[in-house]
C-alpha positions as CSV (number, residue, x, y, z in Angstrom):
1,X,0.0,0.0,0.0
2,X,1.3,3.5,-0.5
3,X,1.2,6.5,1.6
4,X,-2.6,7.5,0.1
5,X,-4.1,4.0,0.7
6,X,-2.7,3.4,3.6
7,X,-3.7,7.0,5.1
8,X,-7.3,6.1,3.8
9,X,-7.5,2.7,5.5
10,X,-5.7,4.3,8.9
11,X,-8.9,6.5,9.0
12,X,-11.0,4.3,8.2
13,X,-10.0,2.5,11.4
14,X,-9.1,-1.3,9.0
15,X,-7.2,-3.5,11.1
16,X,-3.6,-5.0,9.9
17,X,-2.2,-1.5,8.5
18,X,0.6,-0.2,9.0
19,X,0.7,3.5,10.6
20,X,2.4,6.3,8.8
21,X,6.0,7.5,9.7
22,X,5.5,10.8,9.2
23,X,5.7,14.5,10.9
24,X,3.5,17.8,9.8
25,X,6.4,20.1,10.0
26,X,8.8,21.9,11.5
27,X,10.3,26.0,11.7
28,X,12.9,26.7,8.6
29,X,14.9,27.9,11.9
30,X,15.1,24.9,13.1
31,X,16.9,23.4,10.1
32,X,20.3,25.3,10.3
33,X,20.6,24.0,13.9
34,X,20.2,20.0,13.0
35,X,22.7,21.0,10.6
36,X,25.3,22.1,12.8
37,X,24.1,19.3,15.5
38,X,24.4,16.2,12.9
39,X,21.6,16.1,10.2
40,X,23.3,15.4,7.1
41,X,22.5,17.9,4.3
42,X,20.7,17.1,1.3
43,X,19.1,20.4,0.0
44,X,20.1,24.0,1.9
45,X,16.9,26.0,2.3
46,X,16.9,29.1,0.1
47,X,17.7,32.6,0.6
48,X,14.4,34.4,1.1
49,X,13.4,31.6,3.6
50,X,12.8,32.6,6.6
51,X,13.5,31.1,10.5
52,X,9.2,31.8,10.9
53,X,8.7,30.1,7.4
54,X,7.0,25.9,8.3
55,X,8.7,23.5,6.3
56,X,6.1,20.5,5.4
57,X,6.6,16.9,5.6
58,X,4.4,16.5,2.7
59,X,5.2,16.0,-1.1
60,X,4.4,19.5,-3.1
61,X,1.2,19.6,-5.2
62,X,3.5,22.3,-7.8
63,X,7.0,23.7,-8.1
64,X,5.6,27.0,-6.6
65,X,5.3,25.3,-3.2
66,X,8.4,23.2,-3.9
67,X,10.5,25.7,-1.6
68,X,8.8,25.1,1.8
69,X,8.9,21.1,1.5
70,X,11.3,19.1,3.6
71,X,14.5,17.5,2.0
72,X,16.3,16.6,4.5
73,X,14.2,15.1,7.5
74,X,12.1,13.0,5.6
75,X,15.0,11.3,3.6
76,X,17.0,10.9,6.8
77,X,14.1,9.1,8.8
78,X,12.8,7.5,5.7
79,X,9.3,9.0,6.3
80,X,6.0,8.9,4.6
81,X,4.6,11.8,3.2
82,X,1.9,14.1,5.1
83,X,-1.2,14.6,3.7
84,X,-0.4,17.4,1.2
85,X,-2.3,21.0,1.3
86,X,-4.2,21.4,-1.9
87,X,-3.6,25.4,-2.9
88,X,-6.9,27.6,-1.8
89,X,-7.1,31.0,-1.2
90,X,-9.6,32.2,1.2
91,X,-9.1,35.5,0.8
92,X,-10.6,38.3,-0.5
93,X,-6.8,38.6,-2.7
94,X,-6.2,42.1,-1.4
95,X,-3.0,43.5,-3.0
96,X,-0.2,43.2,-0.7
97,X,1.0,46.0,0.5
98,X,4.4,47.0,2.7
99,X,4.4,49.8,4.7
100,X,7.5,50.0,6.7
101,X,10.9,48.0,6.1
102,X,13.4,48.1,8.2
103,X,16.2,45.6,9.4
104,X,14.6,44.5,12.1
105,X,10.6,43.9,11.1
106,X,8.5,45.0,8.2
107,X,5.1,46.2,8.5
108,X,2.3,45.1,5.9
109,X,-0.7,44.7,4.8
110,X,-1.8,41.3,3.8
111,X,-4.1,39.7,1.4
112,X,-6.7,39.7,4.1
113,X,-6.8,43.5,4.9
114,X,-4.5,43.0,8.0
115,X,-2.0,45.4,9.0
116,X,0.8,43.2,10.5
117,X,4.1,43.3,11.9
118,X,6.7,40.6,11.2
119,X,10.0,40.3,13.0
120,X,12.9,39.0,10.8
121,X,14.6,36.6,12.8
122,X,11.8,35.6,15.0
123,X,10.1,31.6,14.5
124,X,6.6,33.7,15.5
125,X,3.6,34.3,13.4
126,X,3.2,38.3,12.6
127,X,1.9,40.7,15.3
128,X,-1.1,42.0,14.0
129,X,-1.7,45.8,14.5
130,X,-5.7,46.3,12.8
131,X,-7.9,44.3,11.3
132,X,-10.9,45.1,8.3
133,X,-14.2,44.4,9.8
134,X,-15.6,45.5,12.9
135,X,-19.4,46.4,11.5
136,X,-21.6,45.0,9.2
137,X,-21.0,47.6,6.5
138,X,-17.3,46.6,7.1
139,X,-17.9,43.7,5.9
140,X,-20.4,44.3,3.1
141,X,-17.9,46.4,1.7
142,X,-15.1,43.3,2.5
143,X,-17.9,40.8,0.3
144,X,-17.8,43.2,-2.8
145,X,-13.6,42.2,-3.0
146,X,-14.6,38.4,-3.6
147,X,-17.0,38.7,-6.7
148,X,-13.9,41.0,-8.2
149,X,-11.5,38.1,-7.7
150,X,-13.5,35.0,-7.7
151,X,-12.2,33.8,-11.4
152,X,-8.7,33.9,-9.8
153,X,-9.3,31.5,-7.3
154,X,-8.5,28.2,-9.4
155,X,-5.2,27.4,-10.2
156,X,-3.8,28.8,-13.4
157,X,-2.6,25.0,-13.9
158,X,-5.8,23.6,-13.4
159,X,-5.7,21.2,-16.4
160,X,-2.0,19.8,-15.4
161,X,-3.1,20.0,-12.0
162,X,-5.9,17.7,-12.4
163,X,-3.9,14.8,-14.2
164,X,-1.1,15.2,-11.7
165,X,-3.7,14.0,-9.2
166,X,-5.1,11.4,-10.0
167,X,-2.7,8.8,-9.7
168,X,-0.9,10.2,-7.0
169,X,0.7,8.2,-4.0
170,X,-0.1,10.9,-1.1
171,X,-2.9,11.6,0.8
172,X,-4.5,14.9,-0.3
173,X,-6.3,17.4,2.2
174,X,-9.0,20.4,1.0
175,X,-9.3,23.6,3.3
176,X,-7.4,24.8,6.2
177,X,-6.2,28.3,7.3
178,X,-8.5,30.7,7.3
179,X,-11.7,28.6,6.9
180,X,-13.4,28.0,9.9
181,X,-17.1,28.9,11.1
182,X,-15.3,30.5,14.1
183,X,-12.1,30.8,12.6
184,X,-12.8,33.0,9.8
185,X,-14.6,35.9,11.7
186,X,-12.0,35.8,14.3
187,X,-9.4,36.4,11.8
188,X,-10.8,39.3,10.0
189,X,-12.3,40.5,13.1
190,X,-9.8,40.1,15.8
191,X,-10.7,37.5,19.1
192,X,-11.6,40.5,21.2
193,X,-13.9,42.0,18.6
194,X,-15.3,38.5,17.6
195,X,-16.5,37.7,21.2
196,X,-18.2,40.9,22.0
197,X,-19.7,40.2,18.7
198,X,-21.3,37.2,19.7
199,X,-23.4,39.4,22.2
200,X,-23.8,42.7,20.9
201,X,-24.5,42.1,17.3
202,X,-24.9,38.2,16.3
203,X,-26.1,39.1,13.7
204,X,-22.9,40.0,12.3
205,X,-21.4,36.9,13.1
206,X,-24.0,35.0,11.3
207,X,-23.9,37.5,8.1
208,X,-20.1,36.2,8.0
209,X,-20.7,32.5,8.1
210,X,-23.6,32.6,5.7
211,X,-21.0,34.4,3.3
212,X,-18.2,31.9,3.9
213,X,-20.2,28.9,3.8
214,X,-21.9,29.7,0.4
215,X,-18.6,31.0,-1.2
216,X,-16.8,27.8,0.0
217,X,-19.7,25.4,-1.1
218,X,-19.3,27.2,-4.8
219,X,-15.2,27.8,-5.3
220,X,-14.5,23.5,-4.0
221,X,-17.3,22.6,-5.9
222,X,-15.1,23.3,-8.6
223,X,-12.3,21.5,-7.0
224,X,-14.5,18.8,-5.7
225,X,-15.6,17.8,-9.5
226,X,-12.6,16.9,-10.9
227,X,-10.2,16.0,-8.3
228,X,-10.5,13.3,-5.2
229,X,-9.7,15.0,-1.7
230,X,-8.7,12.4,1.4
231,X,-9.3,15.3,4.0
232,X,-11.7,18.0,4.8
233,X,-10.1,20.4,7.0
234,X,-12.2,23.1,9.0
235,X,-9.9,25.4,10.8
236,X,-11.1,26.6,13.6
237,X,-8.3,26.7,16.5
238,X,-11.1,27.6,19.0
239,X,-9.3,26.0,22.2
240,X,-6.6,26.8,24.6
241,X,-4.9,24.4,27.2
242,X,-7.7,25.1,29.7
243,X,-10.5,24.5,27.5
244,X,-12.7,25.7,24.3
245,X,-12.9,29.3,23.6
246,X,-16.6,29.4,23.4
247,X,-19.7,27.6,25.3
248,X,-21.8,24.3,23.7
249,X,-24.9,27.1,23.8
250,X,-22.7,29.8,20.9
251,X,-21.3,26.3,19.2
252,X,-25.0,25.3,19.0
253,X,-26.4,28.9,17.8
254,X,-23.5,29.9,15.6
255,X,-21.6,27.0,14.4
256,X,-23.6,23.7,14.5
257,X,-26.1,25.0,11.5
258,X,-23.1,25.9,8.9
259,X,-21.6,22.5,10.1
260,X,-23.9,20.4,9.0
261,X,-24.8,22.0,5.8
262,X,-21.1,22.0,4.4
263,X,-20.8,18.5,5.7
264,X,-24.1,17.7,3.6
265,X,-22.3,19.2,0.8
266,X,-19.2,17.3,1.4
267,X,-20.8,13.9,1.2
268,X,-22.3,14.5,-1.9
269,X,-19.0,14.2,-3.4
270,X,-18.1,11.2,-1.2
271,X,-15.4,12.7,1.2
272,X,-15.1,10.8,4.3
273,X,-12.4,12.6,6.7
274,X,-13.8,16.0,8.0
275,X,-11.2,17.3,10.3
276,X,-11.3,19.9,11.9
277,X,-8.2,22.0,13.0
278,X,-8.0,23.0,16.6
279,X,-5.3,23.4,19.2
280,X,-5.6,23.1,22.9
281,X,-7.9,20.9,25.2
282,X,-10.9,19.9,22.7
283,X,-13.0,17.4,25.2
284,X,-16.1,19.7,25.5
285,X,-15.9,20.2,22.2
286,X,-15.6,16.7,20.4
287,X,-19.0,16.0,21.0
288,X,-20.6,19.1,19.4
289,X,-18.0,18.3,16.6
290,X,-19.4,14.8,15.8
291,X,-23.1,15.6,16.4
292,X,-22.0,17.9,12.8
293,X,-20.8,15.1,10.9
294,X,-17.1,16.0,12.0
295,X,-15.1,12.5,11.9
296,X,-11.6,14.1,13.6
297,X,-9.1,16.6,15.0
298,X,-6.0,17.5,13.9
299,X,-3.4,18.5,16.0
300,X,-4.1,16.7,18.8
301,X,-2.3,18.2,21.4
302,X,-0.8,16.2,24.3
303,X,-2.8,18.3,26.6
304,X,-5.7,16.0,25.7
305,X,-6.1,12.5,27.1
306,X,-5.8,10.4,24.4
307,X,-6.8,6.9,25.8
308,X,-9.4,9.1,27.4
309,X,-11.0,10.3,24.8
310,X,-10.4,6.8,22.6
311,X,-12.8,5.1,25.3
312,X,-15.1,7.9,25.0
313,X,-15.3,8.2,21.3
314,X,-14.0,4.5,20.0
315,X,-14.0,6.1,16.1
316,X,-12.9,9.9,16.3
317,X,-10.1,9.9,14.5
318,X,-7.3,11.8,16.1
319,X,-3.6,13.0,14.6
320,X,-0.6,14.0,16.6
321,X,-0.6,13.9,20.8
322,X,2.8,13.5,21.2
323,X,3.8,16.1,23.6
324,X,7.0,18.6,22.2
325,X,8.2,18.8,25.2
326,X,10.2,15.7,24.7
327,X,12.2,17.3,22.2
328,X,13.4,19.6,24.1
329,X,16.9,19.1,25.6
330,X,16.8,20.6,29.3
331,X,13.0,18.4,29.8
332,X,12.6,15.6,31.8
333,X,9.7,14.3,29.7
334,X,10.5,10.6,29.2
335,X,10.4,9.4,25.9
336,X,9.8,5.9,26.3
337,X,6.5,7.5,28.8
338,X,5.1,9.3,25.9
339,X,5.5,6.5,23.4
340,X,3.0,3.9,26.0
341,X,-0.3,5.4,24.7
342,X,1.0,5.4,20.9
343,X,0.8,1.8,21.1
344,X,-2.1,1.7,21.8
345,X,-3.6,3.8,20.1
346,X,-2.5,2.4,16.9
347,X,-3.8,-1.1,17.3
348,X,-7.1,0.6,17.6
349,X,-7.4,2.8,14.2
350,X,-8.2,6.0,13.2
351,X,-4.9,7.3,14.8
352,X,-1.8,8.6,12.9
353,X,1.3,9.3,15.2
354,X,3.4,12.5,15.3
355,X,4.9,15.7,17.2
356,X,1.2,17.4,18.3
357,X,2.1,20.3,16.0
358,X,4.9,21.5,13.9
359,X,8.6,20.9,14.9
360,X,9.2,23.8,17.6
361,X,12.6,26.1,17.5
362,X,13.9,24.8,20.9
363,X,13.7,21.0,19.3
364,X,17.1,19.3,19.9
365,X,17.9,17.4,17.0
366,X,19.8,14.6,19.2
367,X,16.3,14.3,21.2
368,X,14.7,14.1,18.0
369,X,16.4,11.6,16.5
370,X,15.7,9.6,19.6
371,X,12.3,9.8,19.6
372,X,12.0,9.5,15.6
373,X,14.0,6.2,15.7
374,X,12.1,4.7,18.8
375,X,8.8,5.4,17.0
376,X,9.7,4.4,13.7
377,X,10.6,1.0,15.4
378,X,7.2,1.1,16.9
379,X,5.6,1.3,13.9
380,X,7.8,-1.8,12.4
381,X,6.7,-4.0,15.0
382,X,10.5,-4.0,16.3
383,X,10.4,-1.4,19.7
384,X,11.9,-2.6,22.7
């Protein structure tokens, strides 16, 4: 079986199938370190690269991407490829825009009408300084940008793009950042903004979602028509380490409806994993999740009990929950501890093993060639 099958029949929780060997990610700045600590070189990262750009585990969908896809960890460790992100653009394409460069940061405005601020040698997603919408005519104006750009959406090699994929050997995953029925208005909104929102003018929040759901159902159509997609992902990142970000009673009101109609949408065109993306403790929230349709979570992070929640919900499927921490050098986490409930998880299905998000800065590359090793021997049936 090959990476795609195997992925497919992993989710699909078939006993007898060998798990994936395989990482999301990890910071470009994290690279130049392994270097100098021991991981042979087989392809230098590019200039323009930066120590905040994430390096994917995954095998590039076209040359354009081709950059920010990892040559060296994967050949070292012999690892499958991740499930590849399939090139959307949620955005409303605004032109990008600098307005201050200096040698420390720059200062910009991106594609979705944020001013941020990016530090140069900082592994950190950009400071944001504004954001476009904070009323309704905010966003009715925002609206107007998509029916200017929506031919632009689609790949300009569609046509090659569409043979490429067919045969392919790698799972293949739809969606993503910034699509999310919280996700989105929290992006263009701000959190603080977005939560007031939810009491002083809902129906703001539900004039976005009705937007995003209906533009989403009509650009993948497009996408869903021609080429066959192993993974669904909402994005949503709607939980910290003490919990989700917003009560089962605002899930209920201003999430659960858009749920279930994309999901009714999805299955019309046969797609069986509907992931959603989510960091932090998601207990509370797993069962709102699969009352939708949704059939998994993706990162699962190690502040979740996995065995927990595998007895709760036998056939949620769940990626990641190995805790970072192990990776880094000055941490007593033990290893061999953390590499107990892998085991069993994957003797149960629907589980794919990894870091519980990308690579961090701190990671030691001695550590991780530890903990790569051990679980790639876990996998093969040979740990000890």
């Amino acid at each position: 079986m090959n990476a795609r099958e195997r992925f497919n029949a992993i989710m699909a929780f078939e006993g007898g199938v060998k798990n994936l060997k395989t990482e999301y990610g990890y910071w470009a700045g994290v690279l130049q370190k392994w270097f100098n600590s021991g991981l042979p070189v087989n392809k230098e990262l590019t200039n323009g690269i930066s120590d905040g750009d994430l390096v994917r585990m995954s095998s590039p969908i076209n040359l354009d991407d081709s950059e920010l896809v990892d040559n060296n960890v994967m050949k070292y460790f012999n690892l499958d490829p991740y499930p590849s992100k399939f090139p959307c653009d949620f955005s409303p394409m605004i032109k990008k825009e600098i307005i201050e460069d200096t040698s420390e940061y720059t200062i910009f405005k991106n594609e979705y009408g944020l001013v941020q601020k990016s530090f140069r040698k900082k592994a950190s997603v950009p400071m944001i300084i504004s954001y476009p919408v904070k009323t309704l005519d905010d966003f009715k104006k925002y609206t107007d940008l998509y029916s200017l750009n929506k031919n632009k959406k689609i790949p300009k090699d569609w046509d090659e793009l569409v043979k490429r994929m067919k045969n392919r050997d790698f799972p293949l995953r739809l969606g993503g950042n910034y699509f999310g029925f919280s996700g989105i208005g929290r992006h263009i909104m701000g959190e603080i903004n977005y939560m007031l929102a939810i009491y002083d003018n809902p129906g703001l929040i539900k004039t976005i979602n009705d937007f995003y759901l209906e533009f989403v159902m009509d650009y993948w159509s497009k996408i869903l028509e021609e080429i066959d997609i192993d993974w669904v992902m909402i994005w949503e990142d709607m939980a910290y380490k003490t919990g989700s970000f917003i009560s089962k009673e605002t899930f209920q009101e201003f999430l659960s409806p858009y749920y279930i109609k994309l999901i009714d949408f999805l299955k019309q065109y046969k797609v069986k994993n509907i992931i959603v993306d989510s960091d932090g403790l998601v207990e509370e929230l797993i069962p709102l999740w699969i009352k939708t349709g949704v059939t998994g979570v993706f990162p699962m992070e190690s502040v979740n009990d996995l065995l927990k929640l595998r007895r709760l919900y036998p056939k949620f499927q769940m990626l990641g929950g190995i805790n970072k921490k192990i990776l880094i050098e000055s941490s007593n986490q033990s290893i061999d501890k953390e590499l107990e409930k892998v085991s069993l998880l994957m003797k149960q299905g629907g589980y794919i093993p990894h870091i519980d998000h990308s690579i961090p800065m701190d990671a030691n590359w001695n550590k991780f060639k530890e903990y790569r090793i051990k679980l790639n021997r876990l996998i093969d049936g040979k740990y000890n």
